[in-house]
N, C-alpha and C positions, 0 to 999 in steps of 0.2 A: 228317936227310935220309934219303933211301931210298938204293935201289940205285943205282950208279952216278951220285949226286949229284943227285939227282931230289926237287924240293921240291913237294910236295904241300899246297897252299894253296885247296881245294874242296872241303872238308867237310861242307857244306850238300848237293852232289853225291851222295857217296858218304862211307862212311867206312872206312878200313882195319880189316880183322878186329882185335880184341883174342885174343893168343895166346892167354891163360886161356879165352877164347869159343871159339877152335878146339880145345882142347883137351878142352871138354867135347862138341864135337861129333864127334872124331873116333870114340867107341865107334860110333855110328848111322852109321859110313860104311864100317865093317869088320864089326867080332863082332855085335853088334846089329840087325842089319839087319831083323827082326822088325816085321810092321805089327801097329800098335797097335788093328786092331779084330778081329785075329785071337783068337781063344778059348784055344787051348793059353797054357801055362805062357808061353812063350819071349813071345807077343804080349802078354799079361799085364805082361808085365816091361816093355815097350816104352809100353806105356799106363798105367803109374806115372810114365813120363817123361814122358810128354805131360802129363800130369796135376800132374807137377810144374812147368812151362813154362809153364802155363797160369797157376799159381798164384804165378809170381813176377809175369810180366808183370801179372798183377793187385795184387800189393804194390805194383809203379812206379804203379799209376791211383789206387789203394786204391778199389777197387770188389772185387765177388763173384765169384770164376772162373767161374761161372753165368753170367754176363753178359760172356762172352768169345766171340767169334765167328773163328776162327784163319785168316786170307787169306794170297793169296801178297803182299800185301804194301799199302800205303798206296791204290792206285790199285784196286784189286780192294774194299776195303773201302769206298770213297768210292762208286764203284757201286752194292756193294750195298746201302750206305743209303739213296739217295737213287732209284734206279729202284725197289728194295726197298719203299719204302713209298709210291713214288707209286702203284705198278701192283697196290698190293696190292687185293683186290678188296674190300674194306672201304672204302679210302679214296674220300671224295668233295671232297677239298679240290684245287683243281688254283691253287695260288699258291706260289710258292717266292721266297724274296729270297737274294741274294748278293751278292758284292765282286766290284767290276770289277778285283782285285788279287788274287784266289787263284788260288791252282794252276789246270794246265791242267786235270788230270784231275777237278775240280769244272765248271771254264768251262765242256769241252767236254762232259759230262754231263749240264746243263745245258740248253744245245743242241740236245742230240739230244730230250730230254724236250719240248724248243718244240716239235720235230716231232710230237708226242704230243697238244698242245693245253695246255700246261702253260704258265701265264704267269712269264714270271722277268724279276724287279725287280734289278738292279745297280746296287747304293749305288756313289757315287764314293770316292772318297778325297782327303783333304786334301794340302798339298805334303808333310806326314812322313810320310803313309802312312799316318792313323788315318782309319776312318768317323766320320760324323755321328749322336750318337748319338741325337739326335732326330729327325733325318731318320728312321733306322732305327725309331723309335718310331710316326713317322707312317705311315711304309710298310706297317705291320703289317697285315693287313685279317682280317676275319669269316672268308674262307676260304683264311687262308695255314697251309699247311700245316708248312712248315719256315724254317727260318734257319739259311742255312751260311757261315758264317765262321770264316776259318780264325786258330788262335793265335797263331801267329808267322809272319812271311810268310819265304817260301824265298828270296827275293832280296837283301832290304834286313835280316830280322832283325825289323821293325817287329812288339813285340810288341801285339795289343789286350788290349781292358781285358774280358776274359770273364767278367770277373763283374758286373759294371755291363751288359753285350748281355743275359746272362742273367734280370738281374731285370728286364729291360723284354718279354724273347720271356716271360716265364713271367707276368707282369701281363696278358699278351695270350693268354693259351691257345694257345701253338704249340710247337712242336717246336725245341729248340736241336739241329744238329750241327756239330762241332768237328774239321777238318782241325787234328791235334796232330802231325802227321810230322816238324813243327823242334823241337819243344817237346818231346817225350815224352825221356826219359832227361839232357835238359842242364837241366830247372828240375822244381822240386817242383810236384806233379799231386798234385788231391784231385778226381775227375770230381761226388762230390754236396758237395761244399763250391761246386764252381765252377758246379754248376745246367747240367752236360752232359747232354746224355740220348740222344746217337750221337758216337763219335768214332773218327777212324781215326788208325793210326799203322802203325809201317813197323821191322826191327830194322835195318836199313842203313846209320840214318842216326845210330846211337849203337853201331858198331864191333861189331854182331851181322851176322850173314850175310844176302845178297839171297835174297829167295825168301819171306821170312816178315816176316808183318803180321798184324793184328787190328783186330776191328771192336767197339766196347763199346757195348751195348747195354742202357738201363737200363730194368730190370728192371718197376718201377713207373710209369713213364710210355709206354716204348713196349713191349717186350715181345717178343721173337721170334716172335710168333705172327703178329705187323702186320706182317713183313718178308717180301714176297716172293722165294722163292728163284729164282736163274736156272740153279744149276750140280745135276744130279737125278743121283743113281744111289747108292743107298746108306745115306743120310741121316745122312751126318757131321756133324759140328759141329750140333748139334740141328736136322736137315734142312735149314739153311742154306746148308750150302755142300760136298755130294759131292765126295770124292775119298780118295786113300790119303795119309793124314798125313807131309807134308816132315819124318819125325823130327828126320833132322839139322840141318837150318833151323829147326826150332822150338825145339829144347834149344838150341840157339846163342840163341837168343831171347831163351827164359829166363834165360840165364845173363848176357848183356846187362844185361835189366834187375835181376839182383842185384847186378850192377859197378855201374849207375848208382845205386841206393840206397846203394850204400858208400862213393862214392867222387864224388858228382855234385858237391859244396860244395865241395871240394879242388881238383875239375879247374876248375868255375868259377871260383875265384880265380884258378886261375894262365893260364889261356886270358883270361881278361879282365886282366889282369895284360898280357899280349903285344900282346893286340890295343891295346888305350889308348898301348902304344909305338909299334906302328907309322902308328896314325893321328895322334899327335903328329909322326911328321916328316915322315907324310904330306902334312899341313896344311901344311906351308911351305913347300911347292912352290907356285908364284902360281898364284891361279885355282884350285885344288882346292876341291872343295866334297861333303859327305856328301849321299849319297842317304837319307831317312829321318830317324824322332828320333831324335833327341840325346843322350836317355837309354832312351825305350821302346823299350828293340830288343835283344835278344840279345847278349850278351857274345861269343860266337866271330865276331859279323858286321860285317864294313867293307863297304859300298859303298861308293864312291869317285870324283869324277867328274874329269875335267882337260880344258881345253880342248885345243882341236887336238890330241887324241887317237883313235888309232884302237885299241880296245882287241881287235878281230879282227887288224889287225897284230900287235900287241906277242906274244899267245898265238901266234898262228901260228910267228913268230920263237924264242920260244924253248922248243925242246925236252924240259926237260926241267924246266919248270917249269909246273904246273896253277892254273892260276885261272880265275874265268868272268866272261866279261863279260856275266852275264842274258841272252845272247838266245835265242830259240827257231830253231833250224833244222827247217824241215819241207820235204821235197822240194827240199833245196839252196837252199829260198831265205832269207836270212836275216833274219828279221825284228829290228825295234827291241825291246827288252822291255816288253809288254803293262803292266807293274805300274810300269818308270819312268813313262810316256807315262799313267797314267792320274796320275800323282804331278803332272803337268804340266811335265815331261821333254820337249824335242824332240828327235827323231830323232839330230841331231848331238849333244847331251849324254847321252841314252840311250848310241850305240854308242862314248861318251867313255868310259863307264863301269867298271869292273873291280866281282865283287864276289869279296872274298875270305875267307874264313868257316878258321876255325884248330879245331884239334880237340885231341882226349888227346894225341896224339903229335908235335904239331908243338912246335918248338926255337927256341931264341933263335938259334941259328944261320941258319936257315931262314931266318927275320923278315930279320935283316942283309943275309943273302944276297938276298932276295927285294930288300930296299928300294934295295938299289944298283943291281940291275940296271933295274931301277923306273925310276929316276934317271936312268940313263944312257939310255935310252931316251927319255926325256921332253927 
């Protein structure tokens, strides 16, 4: 538990700093302060570290630190791939497919590219949350220019089978990209084993700092040169993406992902180790029922539904406990979750729902604690 008894059960959310990660960030927040595209000595020093940041986050993908594009984070990266090579002035392919179950910051991307004259295809999804992968095979067409589906979804966990999407978009001549944001640092990534060729991900979401992300760009099939830049002044990150380098958000990055290379198989056992508990006695509350598969889905992730539940009461009630029940709040109003309701979720089993995603530092205390209160409330 945290401060003042405070259990922390939305990790999918955010995730709490690992101290080791604050620790390697705090020189770039003090003594260090040096930008790394400055020429003296002191900037020098500062752009070995960028350099070496760069080069871990590329051990977690095992791809070329060449083929690293450094964002402030998952939702910056997601952009600039997909307006990036729509608008680039090379491109003539105006078709895009996606899932009526990814992230906003694909959906709403998406969207705005409709308003551009871009046609987008949105595969459904089945009641566990997988596409159809023939479906997706048929949808392909002569002028589609990408395929974005995301690895593991933010809600339910529901991992896809990206290597099987991939040999059917690369039998077709298109463009794979991979929203990796749940995925990057809690399971093992090989991006040319898996037939990626754009992926975004985010260090927030595996106990590195808010502020930093990356965008992987592979090298041979698409190439930084096919990506249109939107952010100009400088020509950072090989004129992709202008600005003065978040040092200490990016060494925190790195260091992230040399925690997850050391220590990812460990944490996975005992994080799924917790969650198989508490969905065991989850389940024997009547009427409970998992959002998503049953095996393809993420180890730290429980969906969870109950009847005559309202899972905006229970979070509201209790203070000092975090979990989400999926929905999107925009302008106060609260909608169902986009990704149960495409699962074929109605509105009352949608806002039944809890999801509760565990992390490095959640407790077998936590769990108990969480499940009684659960309980009682039910």
């Amino acid at each position: 538990m945290y401060a003042h008894g405070f259990i922390y059960l939305d990790n999918n959310a955010t995730t709490p700093l690992d101290p080791r990660v604050l620790e390697a960030m705090m020189p770039y927040l003090t003594d260090n302060f040096a930008n790394a595209a400055s020429t003296h000595h002191f900037g020098q020093k500062a752009n070995l570290a960028l350099k070496k940041a760069r080069k871990q986050v590329a051990d977690l993908l095992n791809c070329d630190s060449t083929e690293l594009i450094f964002t402030s984070g998952a939702t910056e990266a997601i952009n600039l791939a997909l307006k990036g090579l729509v608008l680039h002035p090379n491109n003539t392919k105006k078709h895009i497919i996606t899932v009526q179950t990814e992230h906003k910051a694909v959906l709403d991307t998406c969207k705005y590219l409709e308003t551009l004259g871009i046609e987008i295809t949105y595969l459904p999804v089945n009641s566990d949350g997988l596409i159809d992968l023939d479906l997706l095979d048929q949808s392909i067409r002569p002028d589609t220019l990408l395929v974005a589906i995301m690895y593991v979804n933010n809600e339910t966990g529901v991992i896809q089978d990206v290597q099987k999407i991939s040999k059917i978009i690369k039998n077709k001549e298109t463009l794979f990209f991979c929203d990796a944001t749940q995925a990057l640092g809690k399971i093992p990534m090989d991006v040319y084993e898996l037939g990626i060729d754009l992926l975004a991900c985010s260090a927030h979401k595996f106990y590195g700092p808010k502020g930093a992300g990356a965008l992987y760009i592979n090298s041979e099939t698409v190439g930084i040169r096919n990506l249109q830049s939107f952010i100009h002044g400088g020509g950072h990150e090989s004129g992709l993406r202008s600005g003065t380098s978040n040092m200490p958000a990016l060494v925190g990055f790195g260091k992230a992902c040399e925690l997850a290379n050391q220590e990812m198989a460990q944490d996975a056992e005992r994080i799924q180790t917790l969650r198989n508990q508490l969905e065991t006695k989850l389940l024997q509350i009547e009427g409970a029922f998992i959002n998503g598969h049953s095996s393809q889905r993420l180890y730290n992730t429980l969906n969870i539904g109950f009847p005559d539940f309202d899972a905006n009461v229970f979070i509201g009630m209790h203070k000092t406990l975090a979990v989400s029940n999926g929905s999107a709040c925009t302008s106060a109003i609260v909608e169902a979750s986009h990704v149960l309701k495409a699962m074929g979720l109605t509105d009352e089993q949608a806002f039944g729902s809890l999801r509760i995603s565990l992390g490095r530092f959640t407790t077998q205390e936590e769990i108990q604690s969480f499940t009684q209160q659960l309980k009682a409330a039910l």
